[in-house]
N, C-alpha and C positions, 0 to 999 in steps of 0.2 A: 509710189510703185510705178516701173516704168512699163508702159504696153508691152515691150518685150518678154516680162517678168509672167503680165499677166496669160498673154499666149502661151509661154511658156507651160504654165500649169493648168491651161486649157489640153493642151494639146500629152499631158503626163496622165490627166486626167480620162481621157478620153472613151476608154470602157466605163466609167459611171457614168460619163455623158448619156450612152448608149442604152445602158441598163434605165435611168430615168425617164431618156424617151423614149423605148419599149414598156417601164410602164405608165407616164402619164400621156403620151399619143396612142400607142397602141391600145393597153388595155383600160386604163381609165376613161380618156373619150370615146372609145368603144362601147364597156359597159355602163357606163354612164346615158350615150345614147339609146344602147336597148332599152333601160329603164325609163329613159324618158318617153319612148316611144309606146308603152307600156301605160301613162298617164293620160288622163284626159286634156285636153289642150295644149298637150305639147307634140310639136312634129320638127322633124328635118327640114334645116332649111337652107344650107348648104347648097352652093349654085350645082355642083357636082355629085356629090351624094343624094341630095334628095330625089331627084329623079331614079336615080337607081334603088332606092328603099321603097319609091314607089311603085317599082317596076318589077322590082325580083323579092323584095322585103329584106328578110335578114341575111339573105346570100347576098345582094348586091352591095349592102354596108360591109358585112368581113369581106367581101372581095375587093372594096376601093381603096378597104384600109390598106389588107394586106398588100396591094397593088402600089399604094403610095409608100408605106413602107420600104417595100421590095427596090422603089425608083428611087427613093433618099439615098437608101445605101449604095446604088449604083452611081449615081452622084458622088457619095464620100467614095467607091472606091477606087474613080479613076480622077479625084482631084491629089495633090500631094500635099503633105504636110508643113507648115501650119493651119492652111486655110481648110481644109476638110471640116477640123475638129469645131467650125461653124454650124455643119450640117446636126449632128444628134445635140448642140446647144438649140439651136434654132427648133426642132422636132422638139425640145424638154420646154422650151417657152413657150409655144404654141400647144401643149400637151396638159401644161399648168393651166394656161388660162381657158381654153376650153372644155376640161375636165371643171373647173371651175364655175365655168358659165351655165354649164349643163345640169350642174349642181344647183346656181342660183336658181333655174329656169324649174327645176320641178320642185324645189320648195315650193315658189309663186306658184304652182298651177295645184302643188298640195292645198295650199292654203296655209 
């Protein structure tokens, strides 16, 4: 399969993209985070979020999300096509694996 092929179908694709990283950035690390934060020995540890969880609590976490959210798409909506269709891949990897991590992290602190 040639990389053309594959941008190709990245970029046909590209509202599922978006739909997956709305919901595994958005709302899976989201509420994954409140829950975790909700557990005994797990906290925020994010260079940039966790000051703000500590400082405002649960406004400061939906506001950095929504805030990074908000600057992603402003990112995809003044780059032009093929290369955009980067941005909500990138947001759904990033969305997988720390919805993920979040997941391992209050197993471990369940027990």
């Amino acid at each position: 399969m040639s990389s053309s092929s594959v941008v190709d179908r990245l970029v046909d694709r590209e509202r599922t993209l978006w739909l997956i990283a709305v919901l595994t950035y958005g709302v899976g690390d989201t509420t994954t985070t409140i829950w975790g934060l909700s557990v005994v020995g797990v906290a925020e540890t994010g260079p940039i979020v966790a000051p703000l969880v500590e400082a405002y609590g649960l406004v400061g976490l939906l506001a950095a999300k929504v805030g990074s959210l908000c600057g992603f798409a402003a990112i995809w909506w003044v780059l032009w096509s093929p290369p955009r269709s980067a941005v909500p891949l990138a947001l759904s990897v990033v969305g997988i694996a720390v919805t993920g991590w979040n997941l391992v992290t209050i197993v471990a602190a369940i027990g």
